[in-house]
C-alpha positions as CSV (number, residue, x, y, z in Angstrom):
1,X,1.8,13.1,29.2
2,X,4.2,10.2,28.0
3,X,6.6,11.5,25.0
4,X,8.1,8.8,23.4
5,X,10.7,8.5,20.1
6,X,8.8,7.2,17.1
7,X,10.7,4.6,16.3
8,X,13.9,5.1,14.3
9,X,13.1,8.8,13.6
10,X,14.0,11.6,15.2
11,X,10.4,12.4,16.0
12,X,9.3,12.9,19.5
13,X,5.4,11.9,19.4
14,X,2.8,12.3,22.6
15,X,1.1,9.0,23.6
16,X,-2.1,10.6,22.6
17,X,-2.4,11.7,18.8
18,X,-5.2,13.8,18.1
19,X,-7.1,12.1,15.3
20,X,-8.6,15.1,13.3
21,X,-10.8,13.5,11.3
22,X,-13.4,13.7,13.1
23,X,-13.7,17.6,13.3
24,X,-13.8,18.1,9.4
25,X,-16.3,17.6,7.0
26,X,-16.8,14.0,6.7
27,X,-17.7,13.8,10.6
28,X,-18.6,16.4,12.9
29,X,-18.0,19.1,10.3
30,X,-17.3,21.8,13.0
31,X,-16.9,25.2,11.8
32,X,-13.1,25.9,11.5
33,X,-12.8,28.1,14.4
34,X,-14.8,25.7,16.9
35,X,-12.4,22.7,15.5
36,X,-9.6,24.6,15.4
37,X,-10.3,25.4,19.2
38,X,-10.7,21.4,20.1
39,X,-7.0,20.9,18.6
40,X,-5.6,23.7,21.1
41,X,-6.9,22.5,24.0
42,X,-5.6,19.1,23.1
43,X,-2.3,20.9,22.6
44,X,-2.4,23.1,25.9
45,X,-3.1,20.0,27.7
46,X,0.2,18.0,26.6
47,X,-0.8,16.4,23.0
48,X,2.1,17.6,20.0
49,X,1.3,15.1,17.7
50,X,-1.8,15.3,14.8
51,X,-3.1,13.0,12.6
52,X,-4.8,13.8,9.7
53,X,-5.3,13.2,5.6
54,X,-5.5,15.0,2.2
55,X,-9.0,13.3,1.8
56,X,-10.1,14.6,5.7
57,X,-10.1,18.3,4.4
58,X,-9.3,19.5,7.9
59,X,-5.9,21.0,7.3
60,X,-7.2,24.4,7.8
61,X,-8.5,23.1,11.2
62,X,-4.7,22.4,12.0
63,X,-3.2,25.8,10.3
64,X,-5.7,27.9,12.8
65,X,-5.0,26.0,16.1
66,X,-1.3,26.6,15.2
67,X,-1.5,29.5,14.8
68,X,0.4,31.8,17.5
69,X,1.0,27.9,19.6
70,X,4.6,27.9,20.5
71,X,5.1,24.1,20.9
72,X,7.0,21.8,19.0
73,X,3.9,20.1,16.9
74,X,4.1,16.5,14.8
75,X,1.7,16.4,12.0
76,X,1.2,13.5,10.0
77,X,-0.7,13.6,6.7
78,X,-1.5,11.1,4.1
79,X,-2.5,10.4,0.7
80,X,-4.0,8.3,-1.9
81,X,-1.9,8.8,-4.9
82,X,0.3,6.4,-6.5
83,X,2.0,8.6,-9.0
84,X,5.1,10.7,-8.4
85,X,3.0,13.5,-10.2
86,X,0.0,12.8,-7.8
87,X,1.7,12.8,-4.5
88,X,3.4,16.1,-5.6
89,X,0.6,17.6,-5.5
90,X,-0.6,16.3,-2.4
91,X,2.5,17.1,-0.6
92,X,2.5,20.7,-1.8
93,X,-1.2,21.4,-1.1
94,X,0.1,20.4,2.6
95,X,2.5,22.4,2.8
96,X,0.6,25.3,1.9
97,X,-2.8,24.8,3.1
98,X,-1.3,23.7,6.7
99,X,0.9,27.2,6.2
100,X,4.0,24.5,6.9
101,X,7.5,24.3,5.1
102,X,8.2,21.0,6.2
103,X,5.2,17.9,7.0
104,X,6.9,16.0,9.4
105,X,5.4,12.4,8.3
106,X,3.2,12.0,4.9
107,X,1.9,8.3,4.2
108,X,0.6,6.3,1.5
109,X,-3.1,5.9,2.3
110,X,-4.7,2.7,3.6
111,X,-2.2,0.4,1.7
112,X,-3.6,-3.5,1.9
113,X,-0.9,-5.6,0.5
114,X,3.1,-6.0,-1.0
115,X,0.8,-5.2,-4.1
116,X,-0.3,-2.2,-3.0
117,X,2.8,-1.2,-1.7
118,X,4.7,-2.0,-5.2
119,X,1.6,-0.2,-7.7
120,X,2.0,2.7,-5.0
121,X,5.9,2.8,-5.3
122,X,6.4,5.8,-7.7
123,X,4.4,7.7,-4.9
124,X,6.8,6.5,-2.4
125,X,10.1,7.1,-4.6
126,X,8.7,10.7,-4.4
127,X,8.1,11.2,-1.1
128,X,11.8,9.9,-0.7
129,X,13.0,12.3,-2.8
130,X,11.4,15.6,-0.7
131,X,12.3,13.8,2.5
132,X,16.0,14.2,1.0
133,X,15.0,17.6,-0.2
134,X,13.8,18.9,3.7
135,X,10.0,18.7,2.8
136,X,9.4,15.7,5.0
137,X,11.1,14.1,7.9
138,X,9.6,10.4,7.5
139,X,7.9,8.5,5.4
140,X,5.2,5.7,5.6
141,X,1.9,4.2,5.5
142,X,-1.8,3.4,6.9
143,X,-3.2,0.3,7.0
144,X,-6.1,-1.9,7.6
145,X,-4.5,-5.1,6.9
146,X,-2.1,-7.3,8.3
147,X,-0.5,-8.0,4.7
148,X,0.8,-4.2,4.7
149,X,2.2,-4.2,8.2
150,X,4.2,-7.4,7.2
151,X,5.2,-5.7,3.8
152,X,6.0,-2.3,5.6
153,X,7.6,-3.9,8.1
154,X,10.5,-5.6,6.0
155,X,11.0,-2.5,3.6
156,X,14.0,-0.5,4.9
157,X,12.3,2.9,3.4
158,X,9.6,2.8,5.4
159,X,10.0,4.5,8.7
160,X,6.3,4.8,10.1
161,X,3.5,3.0,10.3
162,X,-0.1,3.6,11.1
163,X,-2.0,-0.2,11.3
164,X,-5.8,-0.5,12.3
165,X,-5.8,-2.2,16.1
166,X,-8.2,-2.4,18.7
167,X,-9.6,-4.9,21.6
168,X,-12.2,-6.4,19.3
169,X,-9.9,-6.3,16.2
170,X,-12.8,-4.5,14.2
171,X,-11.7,-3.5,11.2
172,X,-8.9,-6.0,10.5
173,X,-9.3,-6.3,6.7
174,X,-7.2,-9.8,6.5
175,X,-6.8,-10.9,9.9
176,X,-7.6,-11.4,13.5
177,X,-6.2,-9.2,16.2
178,X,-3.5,-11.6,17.0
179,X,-2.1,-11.8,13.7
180,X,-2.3,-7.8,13.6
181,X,-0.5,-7.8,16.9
182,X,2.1,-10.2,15.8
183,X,3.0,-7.7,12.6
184,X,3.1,-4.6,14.6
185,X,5.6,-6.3,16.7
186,X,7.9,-7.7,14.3
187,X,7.6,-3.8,12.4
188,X,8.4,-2.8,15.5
189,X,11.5,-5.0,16.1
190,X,12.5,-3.3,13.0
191,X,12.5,-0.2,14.2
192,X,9.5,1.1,12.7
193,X,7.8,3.8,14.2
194,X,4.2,2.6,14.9
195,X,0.7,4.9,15.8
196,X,-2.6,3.0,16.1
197,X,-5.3,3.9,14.5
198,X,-9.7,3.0,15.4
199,X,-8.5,1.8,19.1
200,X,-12.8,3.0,20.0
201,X,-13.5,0.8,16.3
202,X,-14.4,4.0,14.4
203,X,-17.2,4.5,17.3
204,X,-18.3,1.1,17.5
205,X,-16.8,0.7,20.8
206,X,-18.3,3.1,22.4
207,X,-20.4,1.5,24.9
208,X,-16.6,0.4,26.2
209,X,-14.4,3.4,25.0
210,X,-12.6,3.7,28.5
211,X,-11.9,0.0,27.9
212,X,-10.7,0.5,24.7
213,X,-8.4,3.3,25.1
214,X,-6.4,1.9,27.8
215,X,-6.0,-1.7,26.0
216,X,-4.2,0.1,22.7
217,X,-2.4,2.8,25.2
218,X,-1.2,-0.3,27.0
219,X,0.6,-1.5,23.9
220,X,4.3,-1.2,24.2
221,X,5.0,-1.3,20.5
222,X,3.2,1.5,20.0
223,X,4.8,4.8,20.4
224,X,1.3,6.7,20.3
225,X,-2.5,6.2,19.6
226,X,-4.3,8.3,17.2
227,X,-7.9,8.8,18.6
228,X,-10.7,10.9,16.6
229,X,-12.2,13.9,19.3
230,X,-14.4,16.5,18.4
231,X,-15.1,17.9,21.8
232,X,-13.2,19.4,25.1
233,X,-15.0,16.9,26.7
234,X,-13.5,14.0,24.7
235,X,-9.6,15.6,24.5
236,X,-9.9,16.0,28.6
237,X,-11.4,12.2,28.8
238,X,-8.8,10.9,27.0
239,X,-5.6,13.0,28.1
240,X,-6.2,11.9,31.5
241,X,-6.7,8.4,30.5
242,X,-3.2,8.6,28.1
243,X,-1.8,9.7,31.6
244,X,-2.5,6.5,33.4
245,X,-5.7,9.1,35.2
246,X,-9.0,8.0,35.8
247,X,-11.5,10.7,34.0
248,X,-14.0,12.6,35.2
249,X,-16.5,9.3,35.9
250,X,-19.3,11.3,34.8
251,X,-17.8,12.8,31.7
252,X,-16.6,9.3,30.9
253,X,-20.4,7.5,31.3
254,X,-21.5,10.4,28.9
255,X,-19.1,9.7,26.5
256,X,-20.1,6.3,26.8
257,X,-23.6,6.9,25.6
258,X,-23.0,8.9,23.0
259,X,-24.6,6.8,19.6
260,X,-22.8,7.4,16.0
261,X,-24.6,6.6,12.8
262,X,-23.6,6.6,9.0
263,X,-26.6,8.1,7.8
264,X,-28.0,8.4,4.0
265,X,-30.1,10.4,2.9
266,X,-33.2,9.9,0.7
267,X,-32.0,11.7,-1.9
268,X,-29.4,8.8,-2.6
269,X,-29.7,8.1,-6.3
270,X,-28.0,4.7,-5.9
271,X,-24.6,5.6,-7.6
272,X,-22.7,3.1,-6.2
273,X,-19.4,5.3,-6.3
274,X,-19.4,4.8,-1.9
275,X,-20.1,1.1,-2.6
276,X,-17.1,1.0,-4.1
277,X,-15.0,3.5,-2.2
278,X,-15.7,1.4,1.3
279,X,-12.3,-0.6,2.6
280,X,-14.7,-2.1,4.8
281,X,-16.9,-3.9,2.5
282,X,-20.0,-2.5,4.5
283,X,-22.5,-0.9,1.8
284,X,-24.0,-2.6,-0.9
285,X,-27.1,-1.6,-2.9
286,X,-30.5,-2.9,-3.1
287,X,-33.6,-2.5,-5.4
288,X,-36.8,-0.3,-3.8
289,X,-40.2,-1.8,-4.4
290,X,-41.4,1.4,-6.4
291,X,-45.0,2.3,-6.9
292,X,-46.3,1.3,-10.3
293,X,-47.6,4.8,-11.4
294,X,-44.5,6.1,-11.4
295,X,-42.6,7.2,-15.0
296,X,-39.5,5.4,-15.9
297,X,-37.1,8.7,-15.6
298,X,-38.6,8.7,-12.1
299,X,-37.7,4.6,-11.8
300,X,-34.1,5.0,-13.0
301,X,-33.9,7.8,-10.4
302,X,-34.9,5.9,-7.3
303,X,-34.6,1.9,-8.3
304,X,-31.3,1.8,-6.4
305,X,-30.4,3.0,-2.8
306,X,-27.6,2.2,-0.2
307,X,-27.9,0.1,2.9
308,X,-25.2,0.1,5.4
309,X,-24.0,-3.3,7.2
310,X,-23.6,-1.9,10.7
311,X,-21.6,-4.8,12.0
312,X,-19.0,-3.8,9.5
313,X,-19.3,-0.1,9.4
314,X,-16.1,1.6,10.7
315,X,-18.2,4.8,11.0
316,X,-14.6,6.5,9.1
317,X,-16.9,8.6,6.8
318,X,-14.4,8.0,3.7
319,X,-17.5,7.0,2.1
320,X,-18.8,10.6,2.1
321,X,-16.2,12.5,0.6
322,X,-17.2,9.6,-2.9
323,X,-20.7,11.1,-2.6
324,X,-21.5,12.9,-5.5
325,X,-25.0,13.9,-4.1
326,X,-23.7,15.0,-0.2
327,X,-26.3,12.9,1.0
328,X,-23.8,10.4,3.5
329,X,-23.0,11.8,7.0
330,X,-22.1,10.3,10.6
331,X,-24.5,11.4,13.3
């Protein structure tokens, strides 16, 4: 497994970053033990380095594959809040659901602009503060958009970042692939330490995930590649192809085939809170043609549902965890 320095930290990362997303309860939703056991092989086989958020709900997927593991392990968390109050929580329900004292690298969720960055700065003055204080060792941000990397990029506080990049550019809120390629490098110039994120698009490259893999592992600017795996299968697939390996060619052609879905169910009661909660832009609601015997409690309850835009769909699941009803999943 390739090691490398993540940029201007003192953080030693693994090529391959386990994305653990996809093991909690917005994906996969593996029972804790059987996600916790995907992690540990990852870790046996060479990977010290997890990604993961306050909104995946999977840091007691983390705390149990840690458990009793020797290794030196980098674990990178994020969060959506913007106040100073906000992220304190965030930080401290970390720290104590991951059962660490320190989280070596806590971002600023999915930040899109200079304006983000700036509504979001008392969030970052905090996370600044426990850095000095031992709680974190860098700090940063995730981002779909070019805008943020260029932001991030020039900000001297901002040690890490975690941009959107893949071979088709799906996903690129702002941008093409080029222009995402040309801000990772100039972060990187900067000394920035840089982890790609949706180098498969969320699932939608599937059909060319090999492909895929190797194009963002290829990348020289960045220091690892944060891939969502839910399986043995997967972590084995993809160490050997972080190692420059070829896989298993069967194991890799099932892999291949494998079809992933955001799902609603009919329950939906057309809230519109996921609409909304979607970076992507990829649900919108629509109006059923409803039977005319029906009463008008019954109307107001079923008018509206939720289609999904498949070409946009990043597959992420973020839209789930808005879902009042529980009725979105990935299949």
């Amino acid at each position: 497994m390739e090691y490398n320095r993540l940029g201007n930290t003192n953080l030693k990362v693994s090529k391959l970053c386990f994305g653990a997303l996809t093991i909690g309860p917005l994906q996969a939703c593996l029972p804790i033990p059987q996600g916790a056991a995907v992690i540990r092989r990852a870790l046996e086989l060479g990977v010290n380095f997890i990604d993961t958020a306050e909104l995946y709900e999977t840091y007691p997927y983390i705390r149990e594959a840690l458990r009793g593991f020797s290794g030196e392990v980098v674990v990178a968390s994020k969060s959506y809040a913007y106040t100073a109050e906000g992220m304190q929580e965030s930080l401290e329900k970390a720290r104590r659901e991951l059962d660490r004292d320190v989280v070596d690298i806590f971002l600023l969720h999915e930040q899109e602009s200079a304006l983000t960055l700036q509504g979001h700065r008392p969030a970052l003055e905090y996370l600044l503060e426990a850095k000095v204080k031992d709680l974190v060792r860098a700090v940063g941000i995730s981002t779909h958009a070019v805008a943020a990397v260029r932001a991030a990029g020039e900000m001297p506080e901002i040690e890490v970042i975690h941009p959107l990049i893949n071979l088709a550019g799906i996903g690129i809120l702002d941008g093409t692939k080029e222009e995402m390629l040309e801000a990772i490098r100039l972060a990187h110039q900067k000394g920035k330490g840089i982890y790609g994120m949706k180098p498969i698009g969320g699932g939608n490259l599937m059909a060319r995930a090999g492909e895929a893999l190797r194009y963002a592992l290829s990348l020289p600017e960045l220091h690892a590649v944060a891939v969502g795996m839910k399986s043995n299968l997967e972590v084995e697939v993809n160490v050997a192809l972080a190692e420059g390996r070829q896989p298993d060619p069967l194991a890799e052609i099932a892999l291949s085939k494998q079809k992933r879905r955001l799902h609603i169910d009919d329950w939906c009661q057309g809230c519109g809170r996921c609409v909304d909660s979607c970076p992507q832009n990829a649900l919108s609601l629509f109006d059923v043609s409803l039977p005319s015997q029906l009463t008008q409690l019954e109307e107001q309850m079923v008018a509206r549902k939720v289609r999904v835009n498949v070409d946009k769909c990043l597959l992420c699941g973020y839209c789930g965890a808005s879902c009042p009803e529980f009725c979105i999943k990935i299949v």
